[in-house]
N, C-alpha and C positions, 0 to 999 in steps of 0.2 A: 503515530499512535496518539489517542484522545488525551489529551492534559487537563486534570480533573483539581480542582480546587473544592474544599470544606472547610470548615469550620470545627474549630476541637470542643468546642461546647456543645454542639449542636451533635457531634460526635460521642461523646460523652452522654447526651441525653439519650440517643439510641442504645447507645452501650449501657445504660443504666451505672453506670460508673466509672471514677475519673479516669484517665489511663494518662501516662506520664509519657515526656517527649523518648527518653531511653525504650520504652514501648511502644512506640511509633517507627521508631527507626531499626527495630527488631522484628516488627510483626508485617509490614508493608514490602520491604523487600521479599518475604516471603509469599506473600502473595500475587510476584510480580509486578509491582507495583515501585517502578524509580522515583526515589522522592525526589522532587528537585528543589523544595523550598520549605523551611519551617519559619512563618514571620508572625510575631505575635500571636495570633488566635488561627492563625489559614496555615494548612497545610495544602500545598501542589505537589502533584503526583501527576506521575506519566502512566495509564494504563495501558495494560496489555491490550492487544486487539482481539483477543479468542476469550477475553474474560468481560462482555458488553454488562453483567451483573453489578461490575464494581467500580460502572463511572457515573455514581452518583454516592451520598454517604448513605444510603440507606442501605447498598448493597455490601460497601466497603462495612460495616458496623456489623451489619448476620454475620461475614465471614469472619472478623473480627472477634466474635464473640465464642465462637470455634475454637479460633487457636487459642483464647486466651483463655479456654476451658470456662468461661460462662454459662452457654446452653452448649451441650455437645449432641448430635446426630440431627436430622433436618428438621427444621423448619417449619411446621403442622400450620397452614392458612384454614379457617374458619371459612369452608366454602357452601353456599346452596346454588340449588339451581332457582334462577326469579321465574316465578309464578305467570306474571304479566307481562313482562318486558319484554319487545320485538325489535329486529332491525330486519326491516323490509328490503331485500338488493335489486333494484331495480337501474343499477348503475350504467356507464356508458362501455363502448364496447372495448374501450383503448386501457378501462382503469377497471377491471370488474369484477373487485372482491372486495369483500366488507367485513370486519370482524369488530366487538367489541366486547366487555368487560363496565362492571358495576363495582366498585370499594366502596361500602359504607362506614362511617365512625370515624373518618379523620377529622386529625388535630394539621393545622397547617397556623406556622408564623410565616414571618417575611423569608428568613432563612430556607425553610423545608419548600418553600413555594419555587425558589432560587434553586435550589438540587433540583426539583422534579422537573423545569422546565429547562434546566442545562442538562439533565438527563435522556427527555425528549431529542434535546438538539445534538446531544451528541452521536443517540443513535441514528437519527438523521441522515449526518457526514457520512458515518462508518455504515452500518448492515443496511440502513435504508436507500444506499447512492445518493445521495442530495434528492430524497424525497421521489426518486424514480421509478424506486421499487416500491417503496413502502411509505408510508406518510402517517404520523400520530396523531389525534386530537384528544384533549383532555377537558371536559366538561365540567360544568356547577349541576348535578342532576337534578336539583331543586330547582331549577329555570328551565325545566324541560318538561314534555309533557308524553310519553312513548304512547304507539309505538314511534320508533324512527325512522324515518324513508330516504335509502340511498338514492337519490335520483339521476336521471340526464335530463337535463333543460336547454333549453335557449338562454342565450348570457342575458338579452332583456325579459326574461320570465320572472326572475327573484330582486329582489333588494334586500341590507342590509347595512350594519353597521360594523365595518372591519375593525378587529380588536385594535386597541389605541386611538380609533379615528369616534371622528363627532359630527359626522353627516354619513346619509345614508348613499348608497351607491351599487347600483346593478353589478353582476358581473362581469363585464366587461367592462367598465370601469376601474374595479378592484384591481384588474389584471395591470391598468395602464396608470392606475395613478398614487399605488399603496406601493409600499417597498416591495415587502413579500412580493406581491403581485408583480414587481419587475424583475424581481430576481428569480420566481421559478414560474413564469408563464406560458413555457417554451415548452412544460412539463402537459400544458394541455394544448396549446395551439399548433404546435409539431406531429397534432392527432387529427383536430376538427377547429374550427374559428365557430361551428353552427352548436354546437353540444358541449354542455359543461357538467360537471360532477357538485353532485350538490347535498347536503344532510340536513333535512330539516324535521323538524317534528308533525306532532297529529293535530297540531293546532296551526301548521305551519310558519314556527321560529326556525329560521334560518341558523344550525348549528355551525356550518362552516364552509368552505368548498375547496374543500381537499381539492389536489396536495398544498392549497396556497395560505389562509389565511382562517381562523376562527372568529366567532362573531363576539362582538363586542355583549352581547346581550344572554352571554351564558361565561362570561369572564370566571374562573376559578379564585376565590381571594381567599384571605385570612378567615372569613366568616363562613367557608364553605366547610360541610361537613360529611356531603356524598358526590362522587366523582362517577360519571359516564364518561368512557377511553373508547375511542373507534381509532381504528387500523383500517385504511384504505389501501391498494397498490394491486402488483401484477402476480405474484407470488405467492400462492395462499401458507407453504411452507414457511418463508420469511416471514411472512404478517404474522404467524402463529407466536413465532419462536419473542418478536420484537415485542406480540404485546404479552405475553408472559412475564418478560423483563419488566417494561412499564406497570402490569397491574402489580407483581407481587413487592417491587420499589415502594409503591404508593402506599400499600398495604403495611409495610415497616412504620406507617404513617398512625396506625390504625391503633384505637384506643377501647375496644379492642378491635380489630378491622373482621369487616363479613367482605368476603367476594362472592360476587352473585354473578354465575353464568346467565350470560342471556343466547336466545334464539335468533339464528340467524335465517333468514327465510327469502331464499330465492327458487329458481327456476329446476333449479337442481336438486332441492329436495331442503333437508333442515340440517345446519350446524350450528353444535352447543359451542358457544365461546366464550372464557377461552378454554382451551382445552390445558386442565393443569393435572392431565393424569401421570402414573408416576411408572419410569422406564426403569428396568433394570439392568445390570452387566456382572455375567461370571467373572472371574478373575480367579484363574490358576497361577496360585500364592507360589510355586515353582519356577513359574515361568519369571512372575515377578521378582525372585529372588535373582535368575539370571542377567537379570535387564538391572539389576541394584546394587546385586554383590554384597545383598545384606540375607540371611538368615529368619526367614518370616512366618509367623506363626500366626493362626487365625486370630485368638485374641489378642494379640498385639495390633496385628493387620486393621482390624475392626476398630479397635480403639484410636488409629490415626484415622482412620476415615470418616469416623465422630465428629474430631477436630475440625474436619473439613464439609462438616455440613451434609453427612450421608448416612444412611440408614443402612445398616446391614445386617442381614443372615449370616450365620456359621452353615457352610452342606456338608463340609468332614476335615479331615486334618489337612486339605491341600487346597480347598475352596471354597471361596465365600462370593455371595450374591449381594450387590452391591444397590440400592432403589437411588437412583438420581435424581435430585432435585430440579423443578419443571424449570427454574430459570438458569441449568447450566446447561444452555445451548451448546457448548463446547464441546464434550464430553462423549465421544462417538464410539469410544472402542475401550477393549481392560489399559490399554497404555495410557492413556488420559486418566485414568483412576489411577494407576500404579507410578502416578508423577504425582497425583495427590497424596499418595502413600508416603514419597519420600519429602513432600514437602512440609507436611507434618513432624516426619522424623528430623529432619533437619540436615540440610547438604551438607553443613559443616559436621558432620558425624560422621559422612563418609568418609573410608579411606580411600585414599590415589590409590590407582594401580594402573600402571599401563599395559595398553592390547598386547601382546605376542604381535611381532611383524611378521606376515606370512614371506615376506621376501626382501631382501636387501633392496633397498633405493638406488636406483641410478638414475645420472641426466641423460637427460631425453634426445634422441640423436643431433634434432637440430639445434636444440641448446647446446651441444659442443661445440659444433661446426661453427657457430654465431660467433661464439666466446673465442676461436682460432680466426675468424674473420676480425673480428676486433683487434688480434694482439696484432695482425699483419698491419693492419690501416694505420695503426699506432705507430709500429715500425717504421711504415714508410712516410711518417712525420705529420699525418693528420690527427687534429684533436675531435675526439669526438663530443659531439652535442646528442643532447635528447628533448624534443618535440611533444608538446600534447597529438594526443590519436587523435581528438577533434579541433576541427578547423571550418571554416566556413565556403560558401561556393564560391565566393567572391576572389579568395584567395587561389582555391583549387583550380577553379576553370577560369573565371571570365579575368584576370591578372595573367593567367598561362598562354592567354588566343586560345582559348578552346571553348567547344559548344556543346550541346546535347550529351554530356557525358551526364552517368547517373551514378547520384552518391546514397550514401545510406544518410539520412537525413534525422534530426530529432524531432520527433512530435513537437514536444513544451517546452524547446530550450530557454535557460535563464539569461544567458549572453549572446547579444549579436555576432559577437564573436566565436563562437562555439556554438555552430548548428548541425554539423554535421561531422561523420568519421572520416580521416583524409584515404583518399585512394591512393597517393603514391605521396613520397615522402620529398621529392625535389621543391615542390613550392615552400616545404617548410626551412629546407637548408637555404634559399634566396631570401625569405625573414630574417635567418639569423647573421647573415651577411649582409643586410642592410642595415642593421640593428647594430652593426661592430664594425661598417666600414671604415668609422676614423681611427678604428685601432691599428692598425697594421697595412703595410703595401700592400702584402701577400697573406691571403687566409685561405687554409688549409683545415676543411673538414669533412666529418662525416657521420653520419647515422644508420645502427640497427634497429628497425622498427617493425610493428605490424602494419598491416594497412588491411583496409575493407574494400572489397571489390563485389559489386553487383550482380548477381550470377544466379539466373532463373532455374537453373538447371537443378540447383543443390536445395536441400530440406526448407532452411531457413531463408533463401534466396539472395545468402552471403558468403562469399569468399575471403575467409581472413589468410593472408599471405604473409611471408616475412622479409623486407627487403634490406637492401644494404644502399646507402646514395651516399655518394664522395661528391664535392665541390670545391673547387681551385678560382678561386678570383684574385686578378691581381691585373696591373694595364699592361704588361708584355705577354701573358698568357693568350695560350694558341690551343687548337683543338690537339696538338700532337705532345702535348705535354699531358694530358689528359691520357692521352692513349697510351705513353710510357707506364705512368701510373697503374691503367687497367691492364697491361700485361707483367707487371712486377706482381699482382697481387694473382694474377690466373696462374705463374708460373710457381708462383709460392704454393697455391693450394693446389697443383698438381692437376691442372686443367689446362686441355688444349679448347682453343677455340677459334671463329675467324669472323670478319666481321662483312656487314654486308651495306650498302649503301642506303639510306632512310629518309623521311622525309617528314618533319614532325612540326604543328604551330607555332611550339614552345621553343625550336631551334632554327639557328642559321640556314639558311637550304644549301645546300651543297656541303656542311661540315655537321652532318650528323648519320652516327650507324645505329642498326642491330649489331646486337652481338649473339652470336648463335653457336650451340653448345651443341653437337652431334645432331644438326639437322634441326634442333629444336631454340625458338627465341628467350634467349633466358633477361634479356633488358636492352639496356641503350646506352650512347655515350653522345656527346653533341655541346656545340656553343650556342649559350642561350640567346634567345633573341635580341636586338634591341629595345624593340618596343616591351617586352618585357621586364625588362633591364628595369627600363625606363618607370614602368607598375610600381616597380616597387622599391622605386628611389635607389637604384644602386647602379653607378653608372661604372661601375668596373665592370671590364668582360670576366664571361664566366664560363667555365668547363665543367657541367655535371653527369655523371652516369650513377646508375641505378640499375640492379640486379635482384633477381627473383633468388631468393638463397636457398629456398623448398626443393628448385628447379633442380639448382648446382648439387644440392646435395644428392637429390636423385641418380644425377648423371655421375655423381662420385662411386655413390651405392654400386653401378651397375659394374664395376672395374673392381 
């Protein structure tokens, strides 16, 4: 989740008044909002991910002003529709929607310049996918001359001056020699290398060329006092939702702010943007009382939903129509309002009470079995150890003599070591006896674990199992001390079984079995290899077997 820093003055000046640190650390938690740092003048907060309104202070300060009963019920923007202003979509076929928005009457210092463009970037990361879906630009609309033309070009058709830089450079340059442009080029050349997406005006000023970089020559600064915002991407739902957030943030800016819808005119016919009309949601105050456990009455009900920036109707003693404000994307169903209900009232006012258990709790069959598997192994004088699930191929196969076996793998793992889930739990008991050879002559262990096995057959195209592995290393150990062991432990859990002759990479050939339970292979038993051995530094012979306990338990079931 986005980590959002401000300023308490700058806080303060939106809120129109001071607000102390005891009221920080009251009202921000309630907005879900983790604080993680109060230092001097900045406060850092962790925002929610469903609340994209209140990772900037413009947005954190409206809702603010809510609970702290400043302005109560929503937020009235001063909107028209402009008269003149056009954005032309004439865009490319890979990137081909355009939206934008007009703030007029901002006040911007260095501060408020610092939110709106950590604003920008944060929606970015989060709704925008790193610019994939969605991409912002924010404009000085005094350096512009409309209408605005989304275009497709050739990357040698335009020149300009990439924001921060001090020479001029085609498109295709920008891509190859600007940061931006290295870091999301991939966002157009992954489309076309011949056609680029381009904004420029009716004089032809190169505004930007989305999703990369804006131009040096319509830079936003302190002395700016009307803002042009364009929304580029694949998503005309998301572009909608993202620039609502961006214009009506801006607009917190505004002294007093006008939002002016402009025209968007493509192929398809004309869209007003943005669209800041206003949705509504029933909410039966009944229902919400069951989901609360609190006693709800319409003016009450009404009166928290003030707190939280909403507008409401009374319809009768059991419902009220709720008008949601255009920058709470969130906000889909009466349950997302009737969380606002109680976050007003305050969790801490609720009382506990716990559900009714429709049924008594029991362990789950193989969780018995496991926990009676364990006390046996115990018994018979092995300690047991516990394994991370993930392990790597290097350990699983290529240290085992094994090849083309398939593991469940990690996308983005962090450690070399941990890339994948293990499929059987023996390589991991030959770590931990390497790891503690100089401890003892004789090491006796064992593990109950899951393991992941590859299996196309099933939904997820994974088989999680539950196994048992014993290990006996010591320099007189033999395959038949092994096998005493796996018949003390079948005879104890009331299992006949018989073994069959095998032949595996990971073990001696000629001194390894199945072990087979009513016709069916429930594991193995066997002297590990040498060259094995050898893998992974442990030159004691070793006797491992390993059992399917899912299997065992089935074949108990059936008796």
């Amino acid at each position: 989740m986005p980590i959002i820093d401000v300023k308490i003055s700058d806080l303060e000046r939106l809120l129109g008044k001071s607000i102390s640190i005891d009221d920080i650390e009251k009202y921000l938690p309630k907005l879900k909002c983790e604080i993680e740092s109060i230092e001097g003048d900045v406060i850092t907060y962790e925002a929610t991910h469903d609340r994209p309104d209140l990772f900037s202070a413009e947005g954190l300060a409206r809702a603010l002003k809510g609970l702290m009963r400043i302005e109560l019920g929503m937020r009235k923007f001063n909107t028209v529709v402009s008269e003149k202003f056009e954005v032309i979509n004439q865009g490319p076929f890979y990137r081909p929607y355009v939206l934008g928005a007009i703030v007029r009457n901002v006040e911007f210092d260095d501060e408020a310049l610092r939110q709106i463009f950590n604003l920008q970037e944060k929606l970015h990361i989060t709704y925008c996918r790193n610019r994939r879906k969605v991409s912002i630009g924010v404009y000085d609309l005094n350096t512009i001359e409309p209408p605005i033309y989304y275009k497709a070009v050739k990357p040698t058709d335009a020149r300009f001056t990439p924001l921060d830089h001090y020479e001029e450079m085609n498109l295709e340059e920008v891509l190859m020699k600007t940061e931006k442009g290295i870091m999301y080029r991939h966002l157009i050349l992954e489309h076309s290398r011949d056609v680029y997406p381009l904004l420029v005006d009716s004089k032809g000023t190169v505004l930007s060329l989305p999703p990369i970089i804006n131009s040096e020559d319509t830079r936003v600064t302190t002395r700016t006092r009307n803002v042009f915002i364009d929304v580029t991407g694949t998503d005309l739902k998301s572009m909608m939702e993202v620039l609502r957030i961006i214009t009506t943030s801006i607009a917190e800016r505004g002294k007093p702010e006008r939002i002016e819808i402009v025209k968007i005119i493509s192929g398809d016919g004309v869209i007003l943007s943005p669209d800041l009309g206003i949705e509504y949601i029933d909410v039966d105050l009944d229902y919400a009382g069951r989901l609360l456990g609190i006693n709800l009455v319409p003016d009450s009900a009404a009166e928290y939903l003030r707190m939280m920036r909403y507008d409401v109707d009374v319809l009768d003693d059991k419902h009220i129509r709720v008008h949601i404000p255009p920058y709470r994307i969130d906000v889909l169903h009466q349950v997302d309002v009737i969380e606002d209900i109680v976050i007003a009232y305050g969790y801490e006012h609720l009382v506990p009470e716990l559900p009714p258990a429709p049924r008594h709790g029991n362990s789950h069959p193989l969780e018995v079995f496991t926990k009676k598997v364990r006390d046996v192994m115990v018994g018979l004088g092995f300690q047991e150890v516990a394994t991370y699930m993930m392990n790597n191929p290097e350990t699983l196969i290529k240290k085992m003599r094994l090849s083309e076996v398939k593991l469940v793998e990690v996308s983005n793992p962090r450690m070399e070591k941990y890339t994948s889930l293990r499929n059987w739990l023996t390589p991991c008991l030959l770590e931990v006896i390497s790891e503690n050879k100089h401890l003892s002559r004789m090491i006796k262990i064992f593990e109950v674990g899951d393991v992941a096995i590859v299996d196309e057959r099933t939904e997820n195209r994974v088989r999680i199992e539950r196994h048992l592995a014993f290990a006996i290393a010591s320099p007189d150990i033999t395959l038949t001390d092994g096998l005493v062991h796996l018949k003390a432990l079948m005879r104890t859990l009331g299992i006949s079984y018989s073994l069959e002759r095998a032949e595996h990479p990971s073990f001696i050939k000629g001194r390894t079995a199945r072990v087979v339970v009513e016709e069916q292979e429930v594991g193995f038993i066997g002297e590990i290899h040498p060259e094995v051995l050898q893998n992974f530094n442990t030159p004691i012979p070793t006797v491992v077997a390993e059992l399917n306990l899912g299997v065992l338990l089935n074949c108990i079931a059936k008796h």
